[in-house]
N, C-alpha and C positions, 0 to 999 in steps of 0.2 A: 407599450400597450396600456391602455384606460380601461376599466373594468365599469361600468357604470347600472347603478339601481336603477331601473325607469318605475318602480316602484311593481306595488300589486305582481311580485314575482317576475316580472319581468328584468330581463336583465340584456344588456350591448356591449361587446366589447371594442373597441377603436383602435387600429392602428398605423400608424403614420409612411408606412410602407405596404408594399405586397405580401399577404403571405404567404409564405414559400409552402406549407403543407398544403394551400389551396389552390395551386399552382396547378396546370393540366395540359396537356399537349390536344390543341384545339383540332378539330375533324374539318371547319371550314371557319369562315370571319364573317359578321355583318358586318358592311362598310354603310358609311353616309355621310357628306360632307355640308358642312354648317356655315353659314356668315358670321364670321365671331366679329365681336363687337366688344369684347371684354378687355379687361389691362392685363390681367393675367401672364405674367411671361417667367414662369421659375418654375423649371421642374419641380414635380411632387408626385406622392402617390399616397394613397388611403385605402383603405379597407376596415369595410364594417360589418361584427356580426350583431345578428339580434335573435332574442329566442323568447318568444309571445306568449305565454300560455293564457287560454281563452278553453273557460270546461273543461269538455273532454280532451283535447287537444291545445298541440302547441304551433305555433307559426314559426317557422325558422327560415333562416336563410343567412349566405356571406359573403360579400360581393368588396373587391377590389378592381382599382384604375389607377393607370399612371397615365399625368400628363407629361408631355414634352412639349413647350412650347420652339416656334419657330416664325421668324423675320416678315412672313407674310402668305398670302393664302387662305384658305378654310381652314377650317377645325374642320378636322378627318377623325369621325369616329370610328373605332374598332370594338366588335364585339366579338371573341371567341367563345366562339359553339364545341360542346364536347356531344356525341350522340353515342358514346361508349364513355363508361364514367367507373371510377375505381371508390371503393367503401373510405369514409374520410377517417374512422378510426373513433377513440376515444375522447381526443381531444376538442368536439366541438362542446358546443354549449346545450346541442340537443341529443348529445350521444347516450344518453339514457331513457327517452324516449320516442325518438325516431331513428329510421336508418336514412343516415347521413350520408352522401356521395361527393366528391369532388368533380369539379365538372362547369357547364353551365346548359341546358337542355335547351333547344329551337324556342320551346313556347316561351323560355322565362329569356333567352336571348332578342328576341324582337320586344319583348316590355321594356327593354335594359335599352337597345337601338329607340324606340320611340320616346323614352323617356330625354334619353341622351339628345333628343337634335330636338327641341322644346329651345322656342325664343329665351327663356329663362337663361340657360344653358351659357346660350350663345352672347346671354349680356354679361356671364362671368369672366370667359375664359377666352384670351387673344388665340391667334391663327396657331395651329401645332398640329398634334397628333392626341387624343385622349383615347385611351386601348383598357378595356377590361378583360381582364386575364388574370385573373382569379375568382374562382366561386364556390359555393358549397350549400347543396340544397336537401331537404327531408322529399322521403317519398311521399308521406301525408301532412308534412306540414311548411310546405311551400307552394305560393303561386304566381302567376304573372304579377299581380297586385303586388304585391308583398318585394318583390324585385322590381318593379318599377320605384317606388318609396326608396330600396337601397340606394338604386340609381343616383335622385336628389342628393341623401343625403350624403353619397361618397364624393359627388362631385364637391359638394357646401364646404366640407372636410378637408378640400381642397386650399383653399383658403386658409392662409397661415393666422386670420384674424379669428376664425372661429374656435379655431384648436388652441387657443388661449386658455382655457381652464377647463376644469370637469365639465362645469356648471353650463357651460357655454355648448358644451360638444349634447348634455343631456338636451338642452332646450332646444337645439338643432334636431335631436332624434325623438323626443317627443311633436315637435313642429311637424315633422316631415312624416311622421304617423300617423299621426293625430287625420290628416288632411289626405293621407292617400289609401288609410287600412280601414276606414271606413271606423267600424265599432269594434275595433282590437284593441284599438288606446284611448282609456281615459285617465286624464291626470289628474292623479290623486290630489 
């Protein structure tokens, strides 16, 4: 796991698997399959949380994928939907102030599918399977927005070239904020 400053209070943590506490037994799955076009072929998985504070409030959110790549086909994206969700505990990054759920809810499930089947996407990562199945959102301080951005940046994280050093994983996550949270990140 990578701890990372994104400065101004904010703070990410990264890591290079699923998290198992953000694990959930999903109620249904968005499917949607992609023309991949990418080289991409070596299993992996990532997960990332972020925790925003902007004033009175903070933005959070934690989103995990694993790829499995496979010989030929689409990319088959999977998105599990939880619509009953269990408290995530102490352990997130905004468990002091918000209430935090494991899960992944319909509205921030379709940000996560539309984000996911984006030409971008599909010029990373060769034909497989990419399944999000891990997540963990605030009641006030998550939204579509803010889970589409995870989106980017878990797939990016994918990539065994980015996850090269801190440096490289923070510039990934202020990139990928920077461009999709509107005025939640500015680099210091």
């Amino acid at each position: 796991m990578m701890e990372i400053d994104l400065g101004l209070y904010r703070r990410a943590r990264v890591w290079s698997a699923l998290l198992k506490d953000a694990r959930y037994v999903p109620t249904e799955w968005l499917t949607a399959d992609v023309q991949a076009e990418g080289r991409w072929k070596e299993a992996r998985e990532a997960t990332t949380e972020v925790f925003l504070p902007r004033g009175g409030r903070a933005e959070y959110g934690l989103l995990g994928v694993k790829f499995l790549p496979s010989n030929s086909g689409p990319l088959r994206v999977r998105v599990a939907i939880s619509k009953t969700t269990v408290p995530a505990g102490d352990w997130t990054l905004a468990a002091k102030t918000d209430r935090v759920s494991v899960g992944l809810l319909p509205e921030f499930g379709q940000a996560v599918l539309r984000r996911s089947t984006t030409s971008a996407v599909a010029h990373l990562l060769s034909s497989g399977n990419l399944a999000f199945e891990s997540a963990a959102y605030g009641e006030s301080g998550s939204s579509a927005n803010l889970f589409g951005c995870l989106t980017e940046i878990v797939v990016s994280l994918l990539d065994p070239h980015t996850v090269g050093s801190e440096e490289s994983v923070r510039k990934v996550l202020l990139s990928k904020l920077s461009r999709g949270a509107g005025s939640t990140i500015v680099t210091p």
